[in-house]
C-alpha positions, 0 to 999 in steps of 0.5 A: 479603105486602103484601096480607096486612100491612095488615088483620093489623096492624088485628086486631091492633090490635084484639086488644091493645085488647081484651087491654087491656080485659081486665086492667081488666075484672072476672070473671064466670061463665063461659056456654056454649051449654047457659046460653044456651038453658037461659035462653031456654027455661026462665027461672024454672029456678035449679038445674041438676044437674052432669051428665058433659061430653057430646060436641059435634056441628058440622054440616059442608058445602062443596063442590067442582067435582070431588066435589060437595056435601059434607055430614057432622059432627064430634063431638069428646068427652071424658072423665076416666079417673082422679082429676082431681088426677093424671090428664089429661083425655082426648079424642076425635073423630068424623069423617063426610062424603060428596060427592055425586061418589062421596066418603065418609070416615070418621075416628076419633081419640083422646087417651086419659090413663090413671089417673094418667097412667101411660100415653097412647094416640093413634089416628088410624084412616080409611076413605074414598073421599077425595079432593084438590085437588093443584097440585104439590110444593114451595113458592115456584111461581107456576105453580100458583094457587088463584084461589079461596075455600075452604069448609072443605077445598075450593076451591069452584072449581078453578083450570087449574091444580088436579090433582083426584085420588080414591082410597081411603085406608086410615089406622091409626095407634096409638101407645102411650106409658109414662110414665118421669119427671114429663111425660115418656112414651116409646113406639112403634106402628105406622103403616099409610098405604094408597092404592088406586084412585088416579084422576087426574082430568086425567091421565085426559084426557090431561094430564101430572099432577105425581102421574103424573110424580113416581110414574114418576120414582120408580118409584111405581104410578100407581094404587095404593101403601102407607107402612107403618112402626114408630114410635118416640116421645118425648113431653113435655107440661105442657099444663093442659088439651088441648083448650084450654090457658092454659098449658104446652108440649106436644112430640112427636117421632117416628121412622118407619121405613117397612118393605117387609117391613111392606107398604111399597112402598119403605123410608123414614124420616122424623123427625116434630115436634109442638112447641106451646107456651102462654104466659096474659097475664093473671092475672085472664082467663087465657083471653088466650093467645099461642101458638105452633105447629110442625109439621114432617116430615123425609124422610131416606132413601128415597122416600115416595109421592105422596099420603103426602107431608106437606102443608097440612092434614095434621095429624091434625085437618087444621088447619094451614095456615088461608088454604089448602085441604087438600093446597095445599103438599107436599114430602117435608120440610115445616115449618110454623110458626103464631103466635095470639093468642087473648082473649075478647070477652064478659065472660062468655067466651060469644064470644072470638076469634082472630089468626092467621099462619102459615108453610109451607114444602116442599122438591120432592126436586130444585132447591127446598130446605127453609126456601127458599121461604115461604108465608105465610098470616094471618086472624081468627076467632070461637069460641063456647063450647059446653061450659065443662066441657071448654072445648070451642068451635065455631069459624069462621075467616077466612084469606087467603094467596097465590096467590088463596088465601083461604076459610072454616074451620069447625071444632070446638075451637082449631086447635092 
């Protein structure tokens, strides 16, 4: 944590001079991307005709020992689905990438509002050749270091003790909401995890593996398995907006019951929380926002398998836990907490930034607990607005955590 304290406490520093700046400074319009280029490449234009909110394109590359090159795109859009007085503004998303080592993935995600909110569709659907760089369940080990810098989802080093793993990976997830009282909705779905072709890299040339031995203590294949189950959901949000709010909170509590007579390998159940909530500083620039983030994963009964057990990065948009790369912590329970400080750094809100820290936590399933052990994580990023309309942002950020974790995350829109 000492590593971690001193520049975090310069940022923010930083960031309260520029919240400070911000409440004396006056208003201006707004400029995104499309501004910017339409004033490089077309100066004597004065009339831009209002066109529909389009969809937003970020490049994606990294790269892994194990995997390869990686190279793909992200493509987060948006829509109105109804008068914009009583419905929502409803969102999706397209993933796409492949490794040069025999990785694809495809993803497919939406948020969809209804006319006059009456009803909420959330889908988050995979197919993929995937894969992880694994070291271990649980929190508070020392054994297991990153020793390295991370590009998106990957150390672009594996450390000795980093577990490689491939494996095809099939995601459906739909859940459908109703609408019973002014911001509450209530419903349910299903949830399909299915993992085939599980290839542990060191356990192939004869090593012991923590996936191997937690599958064989828990009477789980080593190779292939499934977490198939109903949903049962509750659902609360004030949110202004969803892809980058000022204000509200946003709660989503899920019970999933993990069925054999469903495909499951063993029955579970597990008690789901997606708790966001947004407080504005500033009147006059609304846009400085504190927020705050819990995402957490309760195993009750039974036993999950390996790869289906919630991790770092394990949200349905892979941003929780910047510092750590995907699948750094995991454990049959997992609670994660994340605070941010978000504030413009133009007047005209083209360019703003971000102060992050964040903390995780795992239990193992045998001697360390939940809330026993934390990892912390922390950094700074840069957000440029790429579409005023639907508030949308290409962002980078920059994280250091422990263990010799650190790295750079690119994605699109706010991190929650």
């Amino acid at each position: 944590m000492p590593c971690i304290r001193r520049p975090l406490l310069m940022l923010l520093l930083t960031a309260l001079c520029n919240h400070a700046a911000g409440q004396a400074r006056d208003t201006v319009p707004e400029v995104d991307i499309g501004d910017v280029f339409r004033k490089i490449f077309k100066p004597k234009t004065t009339h831009v005709p209002k066109k529909e909110p389009g969809a937003v394109v970020l490049p994606a590359i990294g790269y892994n020992p194990s995997f390869g090159f990686i190279l793909g795109a992200k493509v987060s859009g948006g829509r109105q689905l109804g008068d914009p007085a009583t419905t929502g503004f409803s969102v999706f998303g397209l993933e796409f990438f492949y490794g040069t080592k025999d990785i694809t993935m495809l993803k497919a995600r939406h948020n969809l509002l209804l006319k006059d909110n009456q009803w909420n569709l959330q889908g988050d659907w995979q197919l993929s050749k995937f894969a992880m760089i694994d070291y271990g369940v649980g929190t508070g080990s020392s054994d297991y270091r990153t020793d390295g810098f991370g590009i998106n989802q990957y150390p672009v080093t594996n450390s000795d003790s980093a577990f490689p793993i491939k494996y095809t990976y099939i995601r459906l997830q739909e859940k459908v909401y109703r609408n019973i009282a002014p911001h509450w909705y209530a419903g349910g779905g299903l949830w399909f995890d299915m993992f085939n072709n599980i290839k542990d890299e060191k356990k192939e040339s004869g090593r012991h593996t923590p996936h191997e031995v937690y599958s064989l203590t828990r009477d789980f294949s080593t190779e292939k398995y499934a977490m198939n189950g109903l949903l049962l959901a509750l659902q609360y949000n004030t949110r202004e907006h969803p892809i980058r709010s000022y204000g509200g909170i946003y709660a989503d509590l899920i019970a999933r019951l993990n069925q054999t007579w469903l495909g499951s390998t063993k029955n579970s159940f597990q008690l789901m929380l997606d708790f966001r909530k947004y407080w504005s500083l500033s009147k006059r620039n609304p846009e400085h926002v504190l927020a705050i983030w819990n995402w957490a994963v309760y195993t009750l009964s039974g036993e999950v398998p390996y790869l289906a057990l919630p991790y770092t990065a394990g949200d349905t948009y892979n941003r929780l836990g910047r510092a750590y790369t995907l699948g750094r912590f995991k454990g049959p329970s997992f609670f994660y907490f994340e605070t941010e400080y978000r504030y413009p750094i133009t007047r005209n809100k083209f360019i703003s930034g971000v102060v992050f820290l964040n903390w995780q936590t795992a239990n193992n399933g045998h001697e360390r607990k939940l809330f026993e052990y934390w990892e912390p994580g922390a950094g700074v990023g840069l957000r440029i607005m790429f579409q005023k309309q639907t508030r949308s942002a290409m962002s980078a950020d920059i994280g250091r955590g422990r263990y010799g974790a650190s790295g750079i995350f690119f994605g699109l829109n706010e991190a929650f």
